[in-house]
Backbone as CSV, one residue per row, in Angstrom:
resi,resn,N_x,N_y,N_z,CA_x,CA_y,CA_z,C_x,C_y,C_z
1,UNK,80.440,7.256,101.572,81.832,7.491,101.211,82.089,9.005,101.239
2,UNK,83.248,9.192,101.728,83.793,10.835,102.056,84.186,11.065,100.528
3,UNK,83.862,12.987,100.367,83.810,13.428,99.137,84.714,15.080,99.134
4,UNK,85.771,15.212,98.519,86.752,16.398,98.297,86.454,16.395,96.974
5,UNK,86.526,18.232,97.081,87.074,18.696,95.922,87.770,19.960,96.066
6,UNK,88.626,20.627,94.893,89.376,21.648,95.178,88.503,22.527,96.153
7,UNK,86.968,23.110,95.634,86.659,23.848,96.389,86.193,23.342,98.055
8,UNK,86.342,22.393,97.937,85.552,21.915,99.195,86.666,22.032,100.469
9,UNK,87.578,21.554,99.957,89.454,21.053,100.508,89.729,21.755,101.461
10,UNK,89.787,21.741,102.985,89.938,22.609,104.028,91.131,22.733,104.184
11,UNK,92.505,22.020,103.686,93.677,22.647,103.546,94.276,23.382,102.232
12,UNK,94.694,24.223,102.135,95.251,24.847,101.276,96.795,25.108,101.547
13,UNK,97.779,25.204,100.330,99.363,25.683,100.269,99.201,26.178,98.827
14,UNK,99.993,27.363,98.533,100.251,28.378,97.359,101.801,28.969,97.793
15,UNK,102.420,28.185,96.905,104.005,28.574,97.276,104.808,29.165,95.325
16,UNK,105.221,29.238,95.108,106.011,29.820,93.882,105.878,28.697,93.179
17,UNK,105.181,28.869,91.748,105.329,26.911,91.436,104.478,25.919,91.532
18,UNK,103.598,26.140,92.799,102.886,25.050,93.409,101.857,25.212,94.035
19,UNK,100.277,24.978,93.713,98.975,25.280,94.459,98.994,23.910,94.870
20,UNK,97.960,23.721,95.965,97.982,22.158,96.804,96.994,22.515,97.269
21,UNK,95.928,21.710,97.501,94.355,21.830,98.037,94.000,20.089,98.894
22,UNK,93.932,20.371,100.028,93.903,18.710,100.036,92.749,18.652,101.490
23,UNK,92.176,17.370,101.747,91.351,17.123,102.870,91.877,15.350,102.977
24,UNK,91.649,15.448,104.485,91.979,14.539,105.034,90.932,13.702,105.770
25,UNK,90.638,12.251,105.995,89.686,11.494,106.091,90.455,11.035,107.313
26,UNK,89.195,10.594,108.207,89.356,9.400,109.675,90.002,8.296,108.316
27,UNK,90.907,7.340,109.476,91.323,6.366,108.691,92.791,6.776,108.013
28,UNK,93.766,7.833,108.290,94.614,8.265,107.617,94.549,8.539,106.181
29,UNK,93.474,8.651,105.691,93.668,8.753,104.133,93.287,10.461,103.767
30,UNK,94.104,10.923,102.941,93.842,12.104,102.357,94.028,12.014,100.782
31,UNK,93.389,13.212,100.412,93.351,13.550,98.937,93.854,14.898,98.497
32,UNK,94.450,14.699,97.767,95.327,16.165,97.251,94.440,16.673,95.837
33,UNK,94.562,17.473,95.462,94.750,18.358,94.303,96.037,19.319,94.081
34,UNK,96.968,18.485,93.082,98.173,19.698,92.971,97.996,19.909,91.276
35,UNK,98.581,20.970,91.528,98.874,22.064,90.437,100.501,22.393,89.979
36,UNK,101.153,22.420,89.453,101.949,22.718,89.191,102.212,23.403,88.465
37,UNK,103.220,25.147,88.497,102.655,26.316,87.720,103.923,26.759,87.156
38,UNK,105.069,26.316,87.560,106.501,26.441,87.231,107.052,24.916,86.827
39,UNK,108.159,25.467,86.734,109.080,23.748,86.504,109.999,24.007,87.849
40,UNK,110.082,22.774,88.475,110.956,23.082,90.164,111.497,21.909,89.968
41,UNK,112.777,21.637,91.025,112.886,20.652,91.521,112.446,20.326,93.363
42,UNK,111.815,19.341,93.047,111.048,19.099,94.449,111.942,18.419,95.277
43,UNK,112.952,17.387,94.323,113.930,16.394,94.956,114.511,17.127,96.753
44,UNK,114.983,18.277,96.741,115.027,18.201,98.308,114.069,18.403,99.069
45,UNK,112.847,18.201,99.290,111.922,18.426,100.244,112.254,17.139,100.597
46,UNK,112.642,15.591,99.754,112.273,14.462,100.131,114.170,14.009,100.704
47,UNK,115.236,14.875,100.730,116.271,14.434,101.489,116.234,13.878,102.437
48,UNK,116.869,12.742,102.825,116.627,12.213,103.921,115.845,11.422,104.482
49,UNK,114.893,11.163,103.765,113.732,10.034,103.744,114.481,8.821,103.051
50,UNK,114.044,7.522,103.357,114.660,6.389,102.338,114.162,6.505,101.258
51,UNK,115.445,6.472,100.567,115.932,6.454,99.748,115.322,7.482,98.556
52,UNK,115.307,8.504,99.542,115.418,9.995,99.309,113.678,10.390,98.363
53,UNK,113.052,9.339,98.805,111.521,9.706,97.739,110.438,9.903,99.260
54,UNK,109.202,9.893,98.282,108.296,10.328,99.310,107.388,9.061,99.623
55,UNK,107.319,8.306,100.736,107.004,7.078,102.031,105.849,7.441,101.519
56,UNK,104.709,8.190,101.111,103.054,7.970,100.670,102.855,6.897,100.063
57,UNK,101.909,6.126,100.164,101.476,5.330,98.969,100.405,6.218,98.310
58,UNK,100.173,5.939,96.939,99.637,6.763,96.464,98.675,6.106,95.389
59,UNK,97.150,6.442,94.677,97.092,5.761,93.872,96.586,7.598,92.990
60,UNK,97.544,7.789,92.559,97.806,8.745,91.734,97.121,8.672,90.625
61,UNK,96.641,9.791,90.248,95.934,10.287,88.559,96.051,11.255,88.412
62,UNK,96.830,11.458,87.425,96.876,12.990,86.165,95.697,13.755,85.007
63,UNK,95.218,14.447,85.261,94.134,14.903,84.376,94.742,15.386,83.420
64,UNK,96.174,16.439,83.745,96.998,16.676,82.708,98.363,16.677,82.824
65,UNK,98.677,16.846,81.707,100.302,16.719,81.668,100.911,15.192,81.550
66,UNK,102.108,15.196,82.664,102.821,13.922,82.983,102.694,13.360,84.062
């Protein structure tokens, strides 16, 4: 079984707000690590998509926060 972690993660994004560390697997599947360092609204990155959210399926977990 394929294994990520922040340090391992061959993609990286660091934008105002937002660190993102993620690797991607044969098979379409990837894994993120986000961070969130501000309070934003993300709602328009996802304009225009149905019904305006983000098409990932996801099986999401929070270590912290919400």
């Amino acid at each position: 079984m394929p294994k990520a972690s922040k340090a391992t993660a061959s993609e990286r994004v660091e934008v105002e707000g937002y660190e993102g560390q993620f690797e991607h697997w044969d098979g379409g599947y990837s894994v993120g690590f986000e961070k969130y360092t501000a309070d934003v609204d993300l709602a328009p990155l996802f304009a225009g998509l149905p019904d305006d959210r983000c098409q990932c399926p996801t099986g999401a977990m929070s270590s912290r926060g919400r």
